[in-house]
Short mmCIF file of the C-alpha atoms (twelve columns), coordinates in Angstrom:
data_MODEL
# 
_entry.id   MODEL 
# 
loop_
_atom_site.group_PDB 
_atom_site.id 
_atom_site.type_symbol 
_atom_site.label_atom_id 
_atom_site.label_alt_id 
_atom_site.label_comp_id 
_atom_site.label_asym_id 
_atom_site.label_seq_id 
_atom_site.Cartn_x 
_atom_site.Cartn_y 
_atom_site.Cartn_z 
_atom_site.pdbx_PDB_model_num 
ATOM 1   C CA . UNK A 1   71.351  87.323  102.624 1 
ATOM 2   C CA . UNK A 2   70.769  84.469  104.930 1 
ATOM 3   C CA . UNK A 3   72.776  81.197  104.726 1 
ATOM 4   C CA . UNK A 4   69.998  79.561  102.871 1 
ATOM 5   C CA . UNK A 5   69.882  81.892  99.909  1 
ATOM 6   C CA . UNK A 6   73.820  81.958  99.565  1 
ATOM 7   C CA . UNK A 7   75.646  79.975  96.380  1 
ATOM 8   C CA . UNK A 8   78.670  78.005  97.504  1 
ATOM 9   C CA . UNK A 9   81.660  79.483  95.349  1 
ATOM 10  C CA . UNK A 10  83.217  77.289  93.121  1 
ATOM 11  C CA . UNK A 11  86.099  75.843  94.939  1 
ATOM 12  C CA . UNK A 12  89.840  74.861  93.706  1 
ATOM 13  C CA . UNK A 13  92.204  73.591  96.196  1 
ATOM 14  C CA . UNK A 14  95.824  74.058  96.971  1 
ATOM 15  C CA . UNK A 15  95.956  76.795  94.566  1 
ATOM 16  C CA . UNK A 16  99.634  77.977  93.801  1 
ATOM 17  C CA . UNK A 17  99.653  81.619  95.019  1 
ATOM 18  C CA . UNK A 18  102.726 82.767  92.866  1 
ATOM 19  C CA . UNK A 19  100.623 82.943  89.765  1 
ATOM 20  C CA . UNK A 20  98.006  85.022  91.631  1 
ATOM 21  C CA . UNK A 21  100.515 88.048  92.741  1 
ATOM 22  C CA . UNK A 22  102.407 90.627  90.501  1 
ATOM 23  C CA . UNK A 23  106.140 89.324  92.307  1 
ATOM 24  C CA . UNK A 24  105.551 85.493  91.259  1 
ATOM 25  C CA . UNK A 25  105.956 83.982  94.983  1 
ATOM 26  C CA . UNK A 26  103.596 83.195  97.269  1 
ATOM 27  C CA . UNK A 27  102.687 78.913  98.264  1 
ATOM 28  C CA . UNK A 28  99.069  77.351  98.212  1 
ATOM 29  C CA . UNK A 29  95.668  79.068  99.121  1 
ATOM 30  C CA . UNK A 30  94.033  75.624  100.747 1 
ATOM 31  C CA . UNK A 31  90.781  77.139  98.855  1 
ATOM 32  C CA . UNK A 32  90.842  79.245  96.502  1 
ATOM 33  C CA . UNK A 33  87.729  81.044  94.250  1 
ATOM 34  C CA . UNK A 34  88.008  83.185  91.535  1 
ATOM 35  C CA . UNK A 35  84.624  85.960  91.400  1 
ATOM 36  C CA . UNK A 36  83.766  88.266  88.973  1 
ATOM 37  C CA . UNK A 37  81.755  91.144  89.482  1 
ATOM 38  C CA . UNK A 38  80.679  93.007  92.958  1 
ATOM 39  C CA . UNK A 39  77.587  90.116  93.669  1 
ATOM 40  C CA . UNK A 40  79.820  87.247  93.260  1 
ATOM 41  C CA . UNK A 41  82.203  88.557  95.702  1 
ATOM 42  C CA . UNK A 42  79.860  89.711  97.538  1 
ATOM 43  C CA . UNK A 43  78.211  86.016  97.778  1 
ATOM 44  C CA . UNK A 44  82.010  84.901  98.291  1 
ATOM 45  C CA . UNK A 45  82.553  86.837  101.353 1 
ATOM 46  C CA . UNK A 46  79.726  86.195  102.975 1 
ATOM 47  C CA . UNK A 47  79.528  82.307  102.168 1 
ATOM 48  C CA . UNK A 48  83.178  82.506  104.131 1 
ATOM 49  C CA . UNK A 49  81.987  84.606  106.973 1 
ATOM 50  C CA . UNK A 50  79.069  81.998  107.384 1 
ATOM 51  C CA . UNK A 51  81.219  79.211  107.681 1 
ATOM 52  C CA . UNK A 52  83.803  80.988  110.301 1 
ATOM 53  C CA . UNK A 53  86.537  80.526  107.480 1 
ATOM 54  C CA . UNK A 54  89.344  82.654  107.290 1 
ATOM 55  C CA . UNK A 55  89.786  84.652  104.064 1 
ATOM 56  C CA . UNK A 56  91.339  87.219  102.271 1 
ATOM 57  C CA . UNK A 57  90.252  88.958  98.732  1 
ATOM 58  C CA . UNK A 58  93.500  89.816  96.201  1 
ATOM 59  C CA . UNK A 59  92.311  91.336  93.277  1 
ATOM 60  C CA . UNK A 60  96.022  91.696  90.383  1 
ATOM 61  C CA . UNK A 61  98.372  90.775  93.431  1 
ATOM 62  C CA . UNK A 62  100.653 93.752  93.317  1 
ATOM 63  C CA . UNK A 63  101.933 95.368  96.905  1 
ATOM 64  C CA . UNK A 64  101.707 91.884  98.384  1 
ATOM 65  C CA . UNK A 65  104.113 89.154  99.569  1 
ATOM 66  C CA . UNK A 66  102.368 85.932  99.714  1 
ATOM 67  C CA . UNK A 67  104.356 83.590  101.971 1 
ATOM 68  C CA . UNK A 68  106.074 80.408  101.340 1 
ATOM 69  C CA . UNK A 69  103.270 78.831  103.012 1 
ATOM 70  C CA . UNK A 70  100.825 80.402  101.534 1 
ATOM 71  C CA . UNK A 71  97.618  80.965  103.456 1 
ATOM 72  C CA . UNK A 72  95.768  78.179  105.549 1 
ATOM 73  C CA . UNK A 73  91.841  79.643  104.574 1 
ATOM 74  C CA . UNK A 74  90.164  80.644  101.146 1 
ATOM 75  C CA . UNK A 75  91.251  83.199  98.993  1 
ATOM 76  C CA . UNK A 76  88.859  85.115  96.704  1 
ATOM 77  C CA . UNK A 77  90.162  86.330  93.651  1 
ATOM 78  C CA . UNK A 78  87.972  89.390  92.921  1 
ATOM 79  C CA . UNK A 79  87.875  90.078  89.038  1 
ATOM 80  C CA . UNK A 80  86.114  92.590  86.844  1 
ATOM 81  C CA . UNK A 81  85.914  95.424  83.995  1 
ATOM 82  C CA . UNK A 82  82.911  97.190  84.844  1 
ATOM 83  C CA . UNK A 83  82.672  100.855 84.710  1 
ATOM 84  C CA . UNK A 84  79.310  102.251 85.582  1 
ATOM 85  C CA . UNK A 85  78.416  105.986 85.105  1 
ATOM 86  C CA . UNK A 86  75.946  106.346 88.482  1 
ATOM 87  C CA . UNK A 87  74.767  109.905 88.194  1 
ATOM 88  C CA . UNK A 88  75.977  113.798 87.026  1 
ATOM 89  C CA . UNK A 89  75.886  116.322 89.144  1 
ATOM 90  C CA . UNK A 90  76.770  119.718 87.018  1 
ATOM 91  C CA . UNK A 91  79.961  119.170 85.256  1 
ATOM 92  C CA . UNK A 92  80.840  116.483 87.709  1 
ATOM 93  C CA . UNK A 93  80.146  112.724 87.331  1 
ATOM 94  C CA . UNK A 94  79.740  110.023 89.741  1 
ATOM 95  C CA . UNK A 95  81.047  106.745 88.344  1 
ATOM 96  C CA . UNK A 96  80.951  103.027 89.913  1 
ATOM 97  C CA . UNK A 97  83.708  100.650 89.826  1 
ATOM 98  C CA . UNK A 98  83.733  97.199  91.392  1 
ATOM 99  C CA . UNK A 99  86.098  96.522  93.991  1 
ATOM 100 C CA . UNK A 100 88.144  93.974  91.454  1 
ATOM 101 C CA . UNK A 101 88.087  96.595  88.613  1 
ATOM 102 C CA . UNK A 102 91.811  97.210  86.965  1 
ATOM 103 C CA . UNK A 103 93.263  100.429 87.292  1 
ATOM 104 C CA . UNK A 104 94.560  100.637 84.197  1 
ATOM 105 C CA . UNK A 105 91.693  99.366  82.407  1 
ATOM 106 C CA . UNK A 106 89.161  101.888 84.747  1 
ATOM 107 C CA . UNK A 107 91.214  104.840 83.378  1 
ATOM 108 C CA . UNK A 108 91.633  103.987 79.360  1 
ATOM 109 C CA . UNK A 109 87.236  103.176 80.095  1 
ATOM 110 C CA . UNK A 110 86.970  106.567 81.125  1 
ATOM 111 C CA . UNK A 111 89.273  108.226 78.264  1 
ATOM 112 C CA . UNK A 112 86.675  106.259 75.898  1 
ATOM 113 C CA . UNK A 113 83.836  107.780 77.672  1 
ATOM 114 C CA . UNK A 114 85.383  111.482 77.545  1 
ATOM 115 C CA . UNK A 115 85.830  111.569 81.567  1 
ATOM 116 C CA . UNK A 116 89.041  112.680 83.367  1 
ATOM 117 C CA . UNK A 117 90.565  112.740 86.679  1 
ATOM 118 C CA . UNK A 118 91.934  108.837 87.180  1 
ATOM 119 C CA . UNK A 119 94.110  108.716 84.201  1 
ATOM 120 C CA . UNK A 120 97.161  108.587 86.828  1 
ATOM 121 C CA . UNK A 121 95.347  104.912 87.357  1 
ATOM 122 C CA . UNK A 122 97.543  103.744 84.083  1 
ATOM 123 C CA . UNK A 123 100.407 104.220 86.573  1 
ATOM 124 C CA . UNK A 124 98.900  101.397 89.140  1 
ATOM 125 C CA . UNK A 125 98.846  98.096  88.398  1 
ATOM 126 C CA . UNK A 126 96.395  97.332  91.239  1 
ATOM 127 C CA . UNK A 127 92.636  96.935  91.690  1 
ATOM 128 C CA . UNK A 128 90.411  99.590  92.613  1 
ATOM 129 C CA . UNK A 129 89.893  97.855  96.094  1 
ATOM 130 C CA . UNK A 130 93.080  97.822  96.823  1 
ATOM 131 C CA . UNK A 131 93.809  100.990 95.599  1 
ATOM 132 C CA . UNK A 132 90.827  102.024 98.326  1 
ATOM 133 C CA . UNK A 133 92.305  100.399 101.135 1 
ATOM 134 C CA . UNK A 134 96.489  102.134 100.434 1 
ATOM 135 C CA . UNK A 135 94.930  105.362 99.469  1 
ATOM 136 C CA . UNK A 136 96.818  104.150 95.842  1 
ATOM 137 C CA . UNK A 137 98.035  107.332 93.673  1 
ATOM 138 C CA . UNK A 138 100.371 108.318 91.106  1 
ATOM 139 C CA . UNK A 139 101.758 111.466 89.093  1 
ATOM 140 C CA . UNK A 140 99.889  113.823 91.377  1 
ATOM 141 C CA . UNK A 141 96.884  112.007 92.013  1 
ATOM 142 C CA . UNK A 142 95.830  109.782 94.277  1 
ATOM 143 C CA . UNK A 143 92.288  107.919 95.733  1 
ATOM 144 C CA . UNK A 144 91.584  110.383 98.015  1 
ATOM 145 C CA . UNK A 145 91.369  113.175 95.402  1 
ATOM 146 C CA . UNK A 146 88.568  111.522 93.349  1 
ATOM 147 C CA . UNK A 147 86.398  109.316 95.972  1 
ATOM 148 C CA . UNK A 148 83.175  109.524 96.763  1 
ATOM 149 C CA . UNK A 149 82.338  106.662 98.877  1 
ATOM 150 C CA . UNK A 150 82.575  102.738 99.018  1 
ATOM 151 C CA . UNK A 151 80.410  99.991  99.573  1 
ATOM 152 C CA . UNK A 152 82.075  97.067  101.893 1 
ATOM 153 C CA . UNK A 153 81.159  94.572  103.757 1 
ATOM 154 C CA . UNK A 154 81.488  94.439  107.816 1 
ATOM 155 C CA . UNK A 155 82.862  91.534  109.801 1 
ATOM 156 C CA . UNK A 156 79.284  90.361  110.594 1 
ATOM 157 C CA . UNK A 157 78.806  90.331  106.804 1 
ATOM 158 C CA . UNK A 158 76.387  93.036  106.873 1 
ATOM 159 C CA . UNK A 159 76.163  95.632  103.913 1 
ATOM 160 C CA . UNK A 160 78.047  98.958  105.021 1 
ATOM 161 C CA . UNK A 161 78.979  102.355 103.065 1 
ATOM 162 C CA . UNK A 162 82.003  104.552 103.892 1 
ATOM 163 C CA . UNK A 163 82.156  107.760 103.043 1 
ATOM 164 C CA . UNK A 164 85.226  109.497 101.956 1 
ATOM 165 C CA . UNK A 165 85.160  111.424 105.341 1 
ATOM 166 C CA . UNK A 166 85.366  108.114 107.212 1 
ATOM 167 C CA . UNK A 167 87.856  106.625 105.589 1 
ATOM 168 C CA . UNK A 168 90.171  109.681 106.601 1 
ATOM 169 C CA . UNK A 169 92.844  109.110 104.139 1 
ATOM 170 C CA . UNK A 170 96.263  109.656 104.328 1 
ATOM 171 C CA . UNK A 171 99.457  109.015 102.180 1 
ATOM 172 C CA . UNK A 172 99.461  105.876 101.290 1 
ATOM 173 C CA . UNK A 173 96.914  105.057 104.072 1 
ATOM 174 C CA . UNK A 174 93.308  104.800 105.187 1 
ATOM 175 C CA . UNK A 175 91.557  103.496 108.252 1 
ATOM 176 C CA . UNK A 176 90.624  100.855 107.333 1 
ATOM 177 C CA . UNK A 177 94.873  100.001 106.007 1 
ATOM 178 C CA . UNK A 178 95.382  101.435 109.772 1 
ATOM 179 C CA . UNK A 179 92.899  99.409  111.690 1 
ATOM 180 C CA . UNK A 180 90.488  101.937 112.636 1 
ATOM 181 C CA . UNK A 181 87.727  100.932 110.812 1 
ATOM 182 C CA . UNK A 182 87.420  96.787  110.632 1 
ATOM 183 C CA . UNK A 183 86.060  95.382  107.326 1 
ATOM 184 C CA . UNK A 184 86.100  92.065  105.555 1 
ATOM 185 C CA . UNK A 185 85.964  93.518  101.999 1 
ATOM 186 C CA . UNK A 186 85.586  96.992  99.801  1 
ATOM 187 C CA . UNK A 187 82.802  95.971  97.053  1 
ATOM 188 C CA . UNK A 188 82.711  98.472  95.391  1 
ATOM 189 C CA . UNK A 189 83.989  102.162 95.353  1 
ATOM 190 C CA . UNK A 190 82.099  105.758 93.606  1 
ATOM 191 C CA . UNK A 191 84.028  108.477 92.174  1 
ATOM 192 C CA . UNK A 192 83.720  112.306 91.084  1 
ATOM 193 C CA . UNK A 193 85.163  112.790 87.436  1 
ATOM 194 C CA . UNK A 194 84.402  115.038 84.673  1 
ATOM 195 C CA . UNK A 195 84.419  115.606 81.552  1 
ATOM 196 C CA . UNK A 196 87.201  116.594 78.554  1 
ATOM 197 C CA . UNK A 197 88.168  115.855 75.610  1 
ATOM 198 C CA . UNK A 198 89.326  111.883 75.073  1 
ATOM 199 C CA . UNK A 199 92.031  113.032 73.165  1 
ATOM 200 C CA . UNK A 200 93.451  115.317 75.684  1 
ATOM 201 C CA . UNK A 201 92.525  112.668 78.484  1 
ATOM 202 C CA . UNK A 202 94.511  110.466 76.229  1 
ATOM 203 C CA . UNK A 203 97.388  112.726 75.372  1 
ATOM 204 C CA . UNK A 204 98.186  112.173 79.327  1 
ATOM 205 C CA . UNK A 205 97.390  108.638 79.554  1 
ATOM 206 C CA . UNK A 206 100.174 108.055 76.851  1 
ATOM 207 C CA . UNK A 207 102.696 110.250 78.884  1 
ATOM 208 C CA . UNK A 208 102.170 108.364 81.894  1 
ATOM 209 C CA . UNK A 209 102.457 105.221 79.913  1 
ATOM 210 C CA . UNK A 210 105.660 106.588 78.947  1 
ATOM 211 C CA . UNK A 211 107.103 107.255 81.906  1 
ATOM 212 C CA . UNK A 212 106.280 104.068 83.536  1 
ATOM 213 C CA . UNK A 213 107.848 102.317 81.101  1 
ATOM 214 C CA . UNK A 214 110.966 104.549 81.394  1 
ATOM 215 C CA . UNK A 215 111.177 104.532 84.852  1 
ATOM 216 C CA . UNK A 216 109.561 101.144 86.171  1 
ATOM 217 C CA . UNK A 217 111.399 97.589  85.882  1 
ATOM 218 C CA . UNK A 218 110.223 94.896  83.550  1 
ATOM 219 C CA . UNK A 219 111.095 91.823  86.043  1 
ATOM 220 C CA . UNK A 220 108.134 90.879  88.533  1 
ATOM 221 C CA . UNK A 221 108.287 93.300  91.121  1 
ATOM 222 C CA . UNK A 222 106.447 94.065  94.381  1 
ATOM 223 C CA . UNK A 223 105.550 97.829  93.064  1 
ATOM 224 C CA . UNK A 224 106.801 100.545 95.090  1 
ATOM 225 C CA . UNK A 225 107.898 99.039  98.305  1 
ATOM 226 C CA . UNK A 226 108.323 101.847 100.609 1 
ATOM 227 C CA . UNK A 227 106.475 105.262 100.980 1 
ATOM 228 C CA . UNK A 228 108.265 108.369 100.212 1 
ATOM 229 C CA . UNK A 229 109.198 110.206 103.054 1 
ATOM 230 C CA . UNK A 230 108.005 114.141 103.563 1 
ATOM 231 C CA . UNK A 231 110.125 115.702 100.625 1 
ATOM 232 C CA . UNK A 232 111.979 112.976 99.386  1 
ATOM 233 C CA . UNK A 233 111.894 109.871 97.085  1 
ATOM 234 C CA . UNK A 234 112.263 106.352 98.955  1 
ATOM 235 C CA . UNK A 235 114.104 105.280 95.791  1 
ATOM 236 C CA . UNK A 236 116.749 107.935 95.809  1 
ATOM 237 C CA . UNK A 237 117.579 107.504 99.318  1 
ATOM 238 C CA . UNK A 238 117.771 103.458 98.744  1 
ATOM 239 C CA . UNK A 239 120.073 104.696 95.658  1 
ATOM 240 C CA . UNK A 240 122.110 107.275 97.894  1 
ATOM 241 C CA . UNK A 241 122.795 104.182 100.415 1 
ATOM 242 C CA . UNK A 242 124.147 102.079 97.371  1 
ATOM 243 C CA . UNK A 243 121.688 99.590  97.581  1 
ATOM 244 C CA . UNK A 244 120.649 99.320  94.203  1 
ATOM 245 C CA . UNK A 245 121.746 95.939  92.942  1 
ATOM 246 C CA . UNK A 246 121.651 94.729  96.785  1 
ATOM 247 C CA . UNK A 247 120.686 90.801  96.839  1 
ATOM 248 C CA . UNK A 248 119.037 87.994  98.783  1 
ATOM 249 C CA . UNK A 249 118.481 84.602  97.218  1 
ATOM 250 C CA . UNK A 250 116.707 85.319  93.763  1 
ATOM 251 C CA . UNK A 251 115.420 88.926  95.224  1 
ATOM 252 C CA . UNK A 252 116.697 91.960  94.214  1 
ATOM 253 C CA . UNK A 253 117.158 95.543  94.678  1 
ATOM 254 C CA . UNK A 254 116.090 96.744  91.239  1 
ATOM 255 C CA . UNK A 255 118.779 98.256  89.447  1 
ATOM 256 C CA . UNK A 256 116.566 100.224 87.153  1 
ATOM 257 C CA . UNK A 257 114.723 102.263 90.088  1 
ATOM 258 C CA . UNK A 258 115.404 101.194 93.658  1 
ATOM 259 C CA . UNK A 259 112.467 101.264 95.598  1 
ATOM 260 C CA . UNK A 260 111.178 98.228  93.502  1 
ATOM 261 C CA . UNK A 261 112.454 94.651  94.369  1 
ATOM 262 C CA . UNK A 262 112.442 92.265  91.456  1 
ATOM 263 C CA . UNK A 263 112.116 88.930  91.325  1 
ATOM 264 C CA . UNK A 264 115.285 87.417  89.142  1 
ATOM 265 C CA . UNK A 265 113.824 83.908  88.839  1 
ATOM 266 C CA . UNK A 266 113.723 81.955  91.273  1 
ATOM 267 C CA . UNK A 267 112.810 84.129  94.268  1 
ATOM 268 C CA . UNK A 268 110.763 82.894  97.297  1 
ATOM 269 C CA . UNK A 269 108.787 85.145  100.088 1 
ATOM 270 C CA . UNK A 270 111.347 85.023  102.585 1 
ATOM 271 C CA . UNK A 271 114.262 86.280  100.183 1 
ATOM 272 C CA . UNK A 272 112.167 89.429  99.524  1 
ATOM 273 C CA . UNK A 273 111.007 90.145  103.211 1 
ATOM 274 C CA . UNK A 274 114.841 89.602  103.870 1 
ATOM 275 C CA . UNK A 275 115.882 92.116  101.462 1 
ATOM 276 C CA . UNK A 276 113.004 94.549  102.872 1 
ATOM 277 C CA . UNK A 277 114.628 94.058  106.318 1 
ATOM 278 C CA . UNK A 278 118.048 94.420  104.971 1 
ATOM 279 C CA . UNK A 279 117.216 97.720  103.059 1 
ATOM 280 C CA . UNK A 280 115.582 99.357  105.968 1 
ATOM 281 C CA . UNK A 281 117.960 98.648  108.386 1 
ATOM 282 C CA . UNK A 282 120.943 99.824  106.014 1 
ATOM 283 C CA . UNK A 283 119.298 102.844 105.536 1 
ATOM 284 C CA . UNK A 284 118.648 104.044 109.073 1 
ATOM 285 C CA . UNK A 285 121.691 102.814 109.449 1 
ATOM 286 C CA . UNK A 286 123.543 105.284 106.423 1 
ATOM 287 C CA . UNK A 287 121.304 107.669 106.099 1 
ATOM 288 C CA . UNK A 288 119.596 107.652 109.938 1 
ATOM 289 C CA . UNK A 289 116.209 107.530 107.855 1 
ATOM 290 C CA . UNK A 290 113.468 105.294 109.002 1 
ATOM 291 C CA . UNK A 291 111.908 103.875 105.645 1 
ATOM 292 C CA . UNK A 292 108.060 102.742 105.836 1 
ATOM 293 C CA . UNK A 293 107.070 99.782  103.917 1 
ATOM 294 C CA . UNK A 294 103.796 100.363 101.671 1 
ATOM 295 C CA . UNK A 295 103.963 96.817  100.664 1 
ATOM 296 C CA . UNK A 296 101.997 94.093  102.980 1 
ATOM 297 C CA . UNK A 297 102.794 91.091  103.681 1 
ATOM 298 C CA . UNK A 298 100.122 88.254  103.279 1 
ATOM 299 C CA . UNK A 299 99.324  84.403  104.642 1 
ATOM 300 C CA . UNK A 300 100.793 82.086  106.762 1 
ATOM 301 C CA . UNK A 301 104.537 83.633  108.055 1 
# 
């Protein structure tokens, strides 16, 4: 797509970032463009590439601290409910989702549809993109498991596909999370499912609905802020290092399940990469274990 042929996003300016992530903090995007659908962002990314602006694409906000200052460029809020069944192949089935696609909402799609194998989606309240890029999983599944391939587009703004090969996955992690592959956006991503029964696909769906709710805090939160180590749980050795309840400003060590920091109320950026800090640092310190965020930190520090 040349310059010529490419639609200039509707722009807002000065856009409060707090209402854009899952934590509620985060200051201004100086532009800021909402797109629905994979051509939209696609048009998006490339209208910013073409005018040397720096970007970045959120699609629900969750695993990211915005900073205070928010982020000095445009930020493309990528949007949609699209599921698209692409091809079978036996009792397999290729499905399409768009980068912006809710996790949640892919998986209960799929129930409807009588095809299994991303119902631990319910458990991520991310976007399939993002889900891409941290390898996101859940009660025994992850991305990894399931993908096929992505679309994305390359720095130069030039249509690319990754297969799951190349994006060499690992917990919580891809190349592209890792640097080793450079892209300025995931479009769109194709998975392997199958088919079953929607009420046994939905049997589990309600159980992991369950145990989120049983297990997961209410308050704005992060999401899981740091990976499990090999054989343990990041939130029981937070827990074991009697950090649950642990403070800064208006963040907080979730009482409820410890590798989540809330936001009480009145929270800012800074309090919660303080209390990140703090928690890692306390627990190499008690526990001589070296915690790994899975969180990322976003904009203008």
């Amino acid at each position: 797509m040349s310059p010529s042929q490419m639609v200039t996003p509707k722009i807002e300016y000065n856009e409060p970032l707090w209402k854009h992530t899952s934590v509620k903090v985060g200051g201004p995007a100086r532009l800021f463009t909402r797109v629905r659908g994979s051509e939209e962002l696609l048009n998006a990314v490339r209208w910013a590439i073409a005018e040397n602006m720096p970007f970045m694409v959120i699609g629900s906000g969750s695993n990211i601290v915005v900073a205070d200052a928010g982020f000095n460029g445009l930020v493309i809020n990528s949007i949609s409910r699209d599921v698209r069944v692409v091809r079978e192949e036996d009792d397999q089935v290729i499905v399409e989702l768009d980068a912006g696609t809710f996790l949640p909402t892919a998986a209960k799609k799929l129930a409807s549809l009588g095809l299994a194998g991303l119902e631990w989606g319910v458990g991520i309240p991310g976007t399939v993109g993002g889900a891409v890029v941290g390898n996101a999983g859940a009660y025994g599944g992850d991305t990894a498991e399931r993908l096929v391939d992505i679309d994305a587009i390359d720095l130069r703004g030039e249509f690319i596909t990754l297969t799951n090969e190349e994006l060499a996955f690992q917990y919580r992690s891809s190349a592209i999370k890792r640097g080793e592959i450079e892209i300025a956006a995931v479009i769109r991503a194709r998975y392997r499912v199958f088919r079953s029964d929607p009420n046994l696909i939905n049997i589990k769906i309600r159980h992991f609905l369950m145990e989120r709710k049983r297990k997961e805090p209410v308050e704005p939160s992060i999401g899981s802020t740091f990976k499990n180590p090999p054989g343990n749980y990041a939130g029981a050795i937070i827990e074991s290092a009697g950090l649950k309840g642990l403070r800064v400003g208006g963040a907080m060590v979730s009482p409820k399940h410890a590798n989540y920091i809330i936001n009480t109320g009145n929270a800012t950026a800074s309090d919660i990469r303080d209390l990140v800090e703090t928690i890692r640092d306390l627990v190499l310190e008690r526990k001589g274990i070296r915690l790994e965020t899975e969180i990322e930190f976003k904009g203008d520090w």
